[in-house]
C-alpha positions as CSV (number, residue, x, y, z in Angstrom):
1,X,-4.5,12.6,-58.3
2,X,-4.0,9.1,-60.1
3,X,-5.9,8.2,-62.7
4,X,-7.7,5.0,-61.1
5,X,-8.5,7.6,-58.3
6,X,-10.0,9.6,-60.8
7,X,-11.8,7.7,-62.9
8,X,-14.0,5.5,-60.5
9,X,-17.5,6.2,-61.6
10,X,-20.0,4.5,-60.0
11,X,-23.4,6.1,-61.1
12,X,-23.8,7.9,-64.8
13,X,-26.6,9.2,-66.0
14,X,-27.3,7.7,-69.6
15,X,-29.3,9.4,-72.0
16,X,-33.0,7.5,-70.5
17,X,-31.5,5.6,-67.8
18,X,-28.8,5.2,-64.9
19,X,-25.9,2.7,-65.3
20,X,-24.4,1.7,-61.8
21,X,-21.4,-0.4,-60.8
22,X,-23.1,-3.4,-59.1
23,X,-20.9,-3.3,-55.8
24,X,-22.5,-6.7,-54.8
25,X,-20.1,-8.8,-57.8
26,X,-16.7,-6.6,-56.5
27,X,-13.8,-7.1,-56.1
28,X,-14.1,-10.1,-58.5
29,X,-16.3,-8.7,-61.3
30,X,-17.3,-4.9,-62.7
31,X,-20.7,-5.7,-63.6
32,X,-22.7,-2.5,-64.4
33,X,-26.1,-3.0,-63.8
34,X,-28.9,-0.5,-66.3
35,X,-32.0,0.9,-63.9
36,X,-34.9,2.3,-66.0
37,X,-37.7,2.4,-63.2
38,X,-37.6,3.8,-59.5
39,X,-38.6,0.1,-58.3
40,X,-35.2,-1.4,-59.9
41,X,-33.3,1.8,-58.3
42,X,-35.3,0.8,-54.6
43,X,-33.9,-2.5,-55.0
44,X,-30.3,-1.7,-56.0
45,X,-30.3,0.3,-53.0
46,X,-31.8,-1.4,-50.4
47,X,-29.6,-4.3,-52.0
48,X,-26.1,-2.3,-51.6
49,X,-25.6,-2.6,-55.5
50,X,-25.5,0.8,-55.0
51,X,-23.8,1.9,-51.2
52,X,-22.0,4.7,-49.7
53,X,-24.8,7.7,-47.7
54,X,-23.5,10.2,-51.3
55,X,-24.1,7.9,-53.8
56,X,-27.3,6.9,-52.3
57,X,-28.5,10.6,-52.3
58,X,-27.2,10.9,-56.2
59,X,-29.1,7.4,-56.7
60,X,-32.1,8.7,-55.4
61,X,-32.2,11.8,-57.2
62,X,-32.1,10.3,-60.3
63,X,-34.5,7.4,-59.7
64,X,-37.2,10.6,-58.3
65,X,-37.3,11.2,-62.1
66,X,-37.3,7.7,-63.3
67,X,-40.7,7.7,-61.2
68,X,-42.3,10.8,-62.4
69,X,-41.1,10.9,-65.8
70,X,-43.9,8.7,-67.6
71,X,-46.5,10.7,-65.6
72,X,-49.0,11.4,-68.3
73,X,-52.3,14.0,-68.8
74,X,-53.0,14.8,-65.1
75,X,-53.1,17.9,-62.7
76,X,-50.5,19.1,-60.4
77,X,-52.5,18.4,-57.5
78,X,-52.8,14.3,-58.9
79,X,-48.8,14.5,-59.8
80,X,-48.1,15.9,-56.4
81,X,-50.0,13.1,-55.1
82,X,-47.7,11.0,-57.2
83,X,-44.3,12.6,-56.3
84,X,-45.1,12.5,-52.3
85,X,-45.7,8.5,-53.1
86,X,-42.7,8.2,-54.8
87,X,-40.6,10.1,-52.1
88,X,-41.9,7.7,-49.2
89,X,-41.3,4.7,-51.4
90,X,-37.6,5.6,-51.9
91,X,-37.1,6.8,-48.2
92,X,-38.3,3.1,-47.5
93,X,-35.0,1.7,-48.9
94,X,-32.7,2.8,-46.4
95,X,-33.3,4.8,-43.0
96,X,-30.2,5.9,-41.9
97,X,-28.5,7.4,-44.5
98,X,-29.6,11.1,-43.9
99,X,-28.4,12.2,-47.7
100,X,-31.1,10.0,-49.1
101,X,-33.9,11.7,-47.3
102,X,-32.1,15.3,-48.4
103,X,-32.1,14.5,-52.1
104,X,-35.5,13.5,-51.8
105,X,-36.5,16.7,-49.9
106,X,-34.5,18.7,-52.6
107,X,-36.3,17.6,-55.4
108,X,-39.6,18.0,-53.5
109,X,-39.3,21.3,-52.6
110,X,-38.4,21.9,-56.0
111,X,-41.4,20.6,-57.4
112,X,-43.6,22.8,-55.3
113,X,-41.4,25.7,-56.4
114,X,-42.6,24.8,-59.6
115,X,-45.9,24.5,-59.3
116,X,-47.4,27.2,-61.7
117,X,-45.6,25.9,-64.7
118,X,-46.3,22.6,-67.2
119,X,-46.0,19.0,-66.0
120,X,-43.0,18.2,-68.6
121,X,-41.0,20.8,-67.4
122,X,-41.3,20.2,-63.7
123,X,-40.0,16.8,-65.0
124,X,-37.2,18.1,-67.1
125,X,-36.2,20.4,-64.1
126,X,-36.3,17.6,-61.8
127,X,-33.5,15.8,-64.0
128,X,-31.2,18.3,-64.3
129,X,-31.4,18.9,-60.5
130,X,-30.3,15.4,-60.0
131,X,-27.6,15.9,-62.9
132,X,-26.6,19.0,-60.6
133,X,-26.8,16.9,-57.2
134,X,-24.1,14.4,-59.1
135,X,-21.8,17.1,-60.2
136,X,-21.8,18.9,-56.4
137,X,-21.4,15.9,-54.9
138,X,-18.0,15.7,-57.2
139,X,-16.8,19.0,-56.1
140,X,-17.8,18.4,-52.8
141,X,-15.6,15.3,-52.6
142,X,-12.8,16.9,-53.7
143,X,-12.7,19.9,-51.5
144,X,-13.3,17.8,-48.4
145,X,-10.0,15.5,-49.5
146,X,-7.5,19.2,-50.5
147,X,-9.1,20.1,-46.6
148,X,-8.7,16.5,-45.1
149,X,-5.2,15.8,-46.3
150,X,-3.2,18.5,-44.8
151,X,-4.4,16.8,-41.3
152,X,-2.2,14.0,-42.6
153,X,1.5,14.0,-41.7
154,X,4.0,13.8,-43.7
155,X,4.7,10.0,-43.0
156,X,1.7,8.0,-41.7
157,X,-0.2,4.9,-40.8
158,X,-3.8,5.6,-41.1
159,X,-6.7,3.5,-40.6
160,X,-10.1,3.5,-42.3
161,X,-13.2,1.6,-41.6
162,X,-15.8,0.1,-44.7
163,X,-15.7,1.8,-48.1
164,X,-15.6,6.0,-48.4
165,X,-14.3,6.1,-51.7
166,X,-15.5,7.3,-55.7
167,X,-17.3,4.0,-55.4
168,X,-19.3,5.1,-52.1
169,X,-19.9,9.0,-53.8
170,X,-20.2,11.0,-56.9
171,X,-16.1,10.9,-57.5
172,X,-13.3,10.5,-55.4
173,X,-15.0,9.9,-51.9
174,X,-14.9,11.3,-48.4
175,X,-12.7,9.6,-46.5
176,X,-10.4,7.8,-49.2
177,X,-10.7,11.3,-51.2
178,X,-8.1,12.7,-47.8
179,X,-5.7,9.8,-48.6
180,X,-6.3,9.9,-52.5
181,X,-4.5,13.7,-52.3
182,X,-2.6,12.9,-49.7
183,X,-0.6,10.2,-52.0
184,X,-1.0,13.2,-54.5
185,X,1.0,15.1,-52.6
186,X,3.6,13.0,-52.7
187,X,2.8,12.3,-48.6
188,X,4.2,8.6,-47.6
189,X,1.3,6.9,-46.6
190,X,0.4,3.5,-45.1
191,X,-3.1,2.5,-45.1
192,X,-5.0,-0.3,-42.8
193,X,-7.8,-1.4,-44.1
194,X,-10.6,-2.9,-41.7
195,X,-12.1,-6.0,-43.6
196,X,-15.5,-4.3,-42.0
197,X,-17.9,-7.4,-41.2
198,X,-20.4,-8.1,-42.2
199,X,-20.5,-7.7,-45.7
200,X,-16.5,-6.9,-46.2
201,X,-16.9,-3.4,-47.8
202,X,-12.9,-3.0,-46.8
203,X,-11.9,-5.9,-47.8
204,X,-14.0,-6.0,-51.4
205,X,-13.7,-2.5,-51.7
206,X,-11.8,0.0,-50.1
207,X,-8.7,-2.8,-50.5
208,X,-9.9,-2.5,-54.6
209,X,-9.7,1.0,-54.9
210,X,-6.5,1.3,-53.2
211,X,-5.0,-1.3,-54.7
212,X,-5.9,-0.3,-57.9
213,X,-4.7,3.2,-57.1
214,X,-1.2,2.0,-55.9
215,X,-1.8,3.1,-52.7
216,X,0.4,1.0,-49.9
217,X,-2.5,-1.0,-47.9
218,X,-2.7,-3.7,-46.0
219,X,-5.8,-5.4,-45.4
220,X,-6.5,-6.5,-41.3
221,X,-9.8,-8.0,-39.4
222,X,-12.0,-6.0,-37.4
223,X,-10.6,-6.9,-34.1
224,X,-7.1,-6.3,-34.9
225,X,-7.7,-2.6,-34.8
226,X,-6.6,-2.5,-31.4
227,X,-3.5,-4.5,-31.5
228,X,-2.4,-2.0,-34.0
229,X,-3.3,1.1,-32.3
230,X,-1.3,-0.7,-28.9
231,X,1.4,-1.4,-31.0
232,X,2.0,2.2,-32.2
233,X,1.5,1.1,-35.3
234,X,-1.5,3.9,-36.3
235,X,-1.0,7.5,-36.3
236,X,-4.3,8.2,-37.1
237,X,-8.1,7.2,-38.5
238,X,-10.5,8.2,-40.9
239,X,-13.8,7.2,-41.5
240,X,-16.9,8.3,-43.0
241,X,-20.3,8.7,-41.9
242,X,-24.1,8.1,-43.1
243,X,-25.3,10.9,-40.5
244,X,-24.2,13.4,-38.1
245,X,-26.3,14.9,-35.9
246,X,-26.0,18.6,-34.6
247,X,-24.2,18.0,-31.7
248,X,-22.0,16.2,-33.6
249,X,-22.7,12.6,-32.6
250,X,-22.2,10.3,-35.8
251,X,-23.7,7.3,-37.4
252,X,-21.5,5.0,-39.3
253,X,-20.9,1.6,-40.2
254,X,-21.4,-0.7,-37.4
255,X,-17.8,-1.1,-35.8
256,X,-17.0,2.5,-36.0
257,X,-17.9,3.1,-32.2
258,X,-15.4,0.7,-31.2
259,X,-12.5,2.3,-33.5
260,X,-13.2,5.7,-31.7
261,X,-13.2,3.9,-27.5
262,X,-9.6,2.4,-28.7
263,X,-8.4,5.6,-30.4
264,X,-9.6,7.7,-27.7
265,X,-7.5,5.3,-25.0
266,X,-4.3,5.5,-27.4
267,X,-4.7,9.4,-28.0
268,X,-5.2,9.0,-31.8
269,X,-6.8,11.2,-33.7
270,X,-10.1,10.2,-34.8
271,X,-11.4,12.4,-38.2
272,X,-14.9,12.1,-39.6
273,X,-15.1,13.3,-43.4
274,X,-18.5,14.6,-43.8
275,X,-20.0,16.5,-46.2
276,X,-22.9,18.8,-45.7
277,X,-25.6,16.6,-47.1
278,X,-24.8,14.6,-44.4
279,X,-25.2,16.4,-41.7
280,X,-28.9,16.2,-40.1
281,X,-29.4,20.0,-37.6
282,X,-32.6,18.7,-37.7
283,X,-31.8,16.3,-34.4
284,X,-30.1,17.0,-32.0
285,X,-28.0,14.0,-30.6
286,X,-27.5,10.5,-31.9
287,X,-30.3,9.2,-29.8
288,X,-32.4,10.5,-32.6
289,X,-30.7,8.6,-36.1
290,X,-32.3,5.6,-36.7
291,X,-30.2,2.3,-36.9
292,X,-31.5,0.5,-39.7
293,X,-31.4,-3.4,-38.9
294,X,-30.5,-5.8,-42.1
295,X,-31.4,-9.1,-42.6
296,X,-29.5,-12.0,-40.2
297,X,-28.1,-14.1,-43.3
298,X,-25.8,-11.3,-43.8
299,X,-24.1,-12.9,-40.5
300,X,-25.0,-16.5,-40.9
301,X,-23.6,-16.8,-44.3
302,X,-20.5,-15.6,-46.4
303,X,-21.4,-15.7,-49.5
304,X,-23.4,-18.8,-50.4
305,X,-21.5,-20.8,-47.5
306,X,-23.3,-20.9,-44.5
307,X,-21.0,-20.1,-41.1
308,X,-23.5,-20.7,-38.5
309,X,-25.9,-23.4,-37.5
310,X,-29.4,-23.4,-38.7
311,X,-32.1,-21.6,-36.8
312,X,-29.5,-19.4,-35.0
313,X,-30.8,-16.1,-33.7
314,X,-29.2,-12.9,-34.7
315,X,-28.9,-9.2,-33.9
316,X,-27.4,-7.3,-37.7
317,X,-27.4,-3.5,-37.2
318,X,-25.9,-1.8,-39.8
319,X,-24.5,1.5,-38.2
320,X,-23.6,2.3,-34.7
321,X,-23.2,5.6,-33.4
322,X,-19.8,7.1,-32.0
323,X,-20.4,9.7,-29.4
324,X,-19.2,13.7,-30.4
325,X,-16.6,13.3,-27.2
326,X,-14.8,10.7,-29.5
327,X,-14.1,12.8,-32.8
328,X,-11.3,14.7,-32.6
329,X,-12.4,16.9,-36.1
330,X,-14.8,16.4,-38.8
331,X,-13.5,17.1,-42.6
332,X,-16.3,18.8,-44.8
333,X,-16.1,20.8,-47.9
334,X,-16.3,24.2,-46.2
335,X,-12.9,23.3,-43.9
336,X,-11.9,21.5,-40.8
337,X,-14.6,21.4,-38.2
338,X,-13.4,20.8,-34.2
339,X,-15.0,21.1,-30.9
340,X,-17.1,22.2,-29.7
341,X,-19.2,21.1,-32.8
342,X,-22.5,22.8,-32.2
343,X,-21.1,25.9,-32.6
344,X,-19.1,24.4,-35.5
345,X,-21.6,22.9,-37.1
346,X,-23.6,25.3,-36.8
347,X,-21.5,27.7,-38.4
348,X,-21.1,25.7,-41.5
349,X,-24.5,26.4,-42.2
350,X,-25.2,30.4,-41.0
C-alpha cells in the first residue's frame, strides 16, 4: 500500500476532542476542523464536513461521548434520559446512512449493560468503545480491499461512483480500499472517476485521493458512464454503499441505480463493497431505507455561483437505491458475497 493510501486520516480522536478533515474546503484546502460538543459534530455531519456511511458511524460514536461526558451529579435513570436524547438528536443528522444509527445503538446498548456501575465509568467506557469502533472500522477496511481486489483482473478499467476512500471511513475505504491493493499488487489499473453531481465527491475527492496516491484516473461526467461502458472501455464497477438491505437491495449515492441498468445491459460486473455495519437485516427490501432529501441549492448553485434561475423548483435526493438483481457480488470483510444474497447475507451474520 502507498503511503498517501495509508495515511489519509480523516477523524482522530485528540486527547478532549475530535479533529476532522473538513471535506467541504477539498480538493483545494486541508482544513481540519476541532469538534468539542455533540451540536458542532451534528452540524459537521449533516453539513458533509464529515461524509462517507463509516466515518459517519465513527463520527457519531465519538460525539455520543462528547454529549454525555460533562453529565454531572445525577441518577442513571436521569442520564439514561439524557443518552436516549442525545441518540435521537444525532440520528436526526442523516437518515440513510444505516452505520450511523448502528454506532448509536452500540453505545446504547452498552450503557444499559452498564447500568449497575458509576456514572464516570459508563462515560469512560463509552469512549473507548468509540476508540474501538475507529480502530475496527480500520481493519475492516482493509480486509474488505485484500477480498475486493482479487475480483480485479490483472489489467483493468474500473469505474467508481462518489468518494469510498480513507476520507469516507476509518482508513483506506471500501471501495477505493479494492483498488488501493489492487495497485499494491502491482495490478495495472485504470480508474474512471464519476464527477458524482451534485456536490462532486468524485471529482473533489475520489480524483484527490487517487491522484495523490499515483493511481492512473481519469476524471468523466455523470452521463458519460454509458458511452464508456458502450465503448468497451470498462471492465468493471465498484461502488460503495450507505445501506443494504437483507435482500440485498442497496442504497447509494444518488446515480448509482443508473450505473447498475447500463452495467447490467453491457454485462459488466457491478461490485458493492460493504462492510457489516452497513448492512441493515432489520428490513427486508429497499422499499424500506429512507432517502434522505437535501436542500435544492445543492442543485441551483456550484459553489457560490448560481446555475439556475431564481425561484426554480427542485427535487435533491441524496441516495437512490439499485435493485439486488443488478449486483453482481458484494465485497465485505468476511469474503465475497453473491447471489442469492439472503442466504448470503444471512450467513455473514449466523
Amino acid at each position: 500500500m502507498n503511503e498517501t493510501g495509508k495515511a489519509i486520516q480523516s477523524i482522530e480522536w485528540r486527547e478532549d476532542h475530535v479533529r476532522i478533515i473538513d471535506q467541504t474546503f477539498l480538493p483545494g484546502r486541508t482544513v481540519y476542523c476541532d469538534i468539542r460538543d455533540v451540536g458542532q459534530m451534528w452540524d459537521a455531519i449533516k453539513k458533509l464536513k464529515v461524509r462517507g456511511a463509516p466515518a459517519i458511524g465513527i463520527a457519531a460514536a465519538y460525539a455520543f461521548y462528547l454529549g454525555i461526558k460533562d453529565i454531572r451529579d445525577i441518577s442513571y435513570s436521569g442520564f439514561s434520559i439524557e443518552v436516549d436524547r442525545i441518540a435521537q438528536y444525532l440520528a436526526s443528522s442523516r437518515p440513510t446512512a444505516v452505520n450511523l444509527q448502528w454506532a448509536l445503538d452500540r453505545i446504547q446498548s452498552t450503557i444499559h449493560a452498564l447500568r449497575e456501575k458509576p456514572i464516570d465509568e459508563i462515560k469512560d467506557t463509552v469512549l473507548q468503545l468509540a476508540k474501538t469502533i475507529h480502530e475496527e472500522d480500520k481493519r475492516i477496511c482493509k480486509n474488505i480491499g485484500l477480498n475486493g481486489q482479487e475480483l480485479i483482473p490483472d489489467t483493468a478499467n474500473i469505474l467508481t461512483h462518489c468518494n469510498t476512500g480513507g476520507l469516507a471511513t476509518g482508513q483506506y475505504g471500501t471501495a477505493l480500499s479494492m483498488i488501493y491493493h489492487a495497485h499494491e499488487a502491482g495490478k495495472k489499473i485504470h480508474i474512471w472517476v464519476d464527477e458524482t453531481r451534485p456536490l462532486l465527491q468524485g471529482s473533489r475527492l475520489t480524483a484527490w485521493e487517487l491522484t495523490s496516491a499515483g493511481i492512473p484516473m481519469q476524471l468523466v461526467i455523470d452521463s458519460a458512464a454509458g458511452h464508456l461502458m458502450k465503448s468497451g472501455k470498462v471492465d468493471l464497477i465498484v461502488v460503495g454503499t450507505d445501506r443494504v438491505a437483507a435482500n440485498g437491495d442497496t442504497a447509494n449515492k444518488i446515480g448509482t441505480y443508473s450505473l447498475s441498468v447500463l452495467a447490467k445491459e453491457h454485462n459488466i460486473p457491478f461490485y458493492v463493497a460493504a462492510p457489516l455495519s452497513s448492512i441493515d437485516t432489520a428490513i427486508k427490501t429497499g422499499d424500506e431505507i429512507p432517502i434522505e432529501e437535501r436542500d435544492g441549492e445543492e442543485i441551483t448553485n456550484i459553489g457560490s455561483s448560481r446555475i439556475a434561475p431564481k425561484k426554480v423548483d427542485t427535487y435533491n435526493p441524496a441516495f437512490d437505491v439499485t435493485p439486488a438483481k443488478n449486483i453482481t457480488a458484494f465485497i465485505t470483510e468476511k469474503g465475497i458475497v453473491k447471489q442469492p444474497f439472503t442466504t448470503g447475507i444471512a450467513k455473514l451474520f449466523s
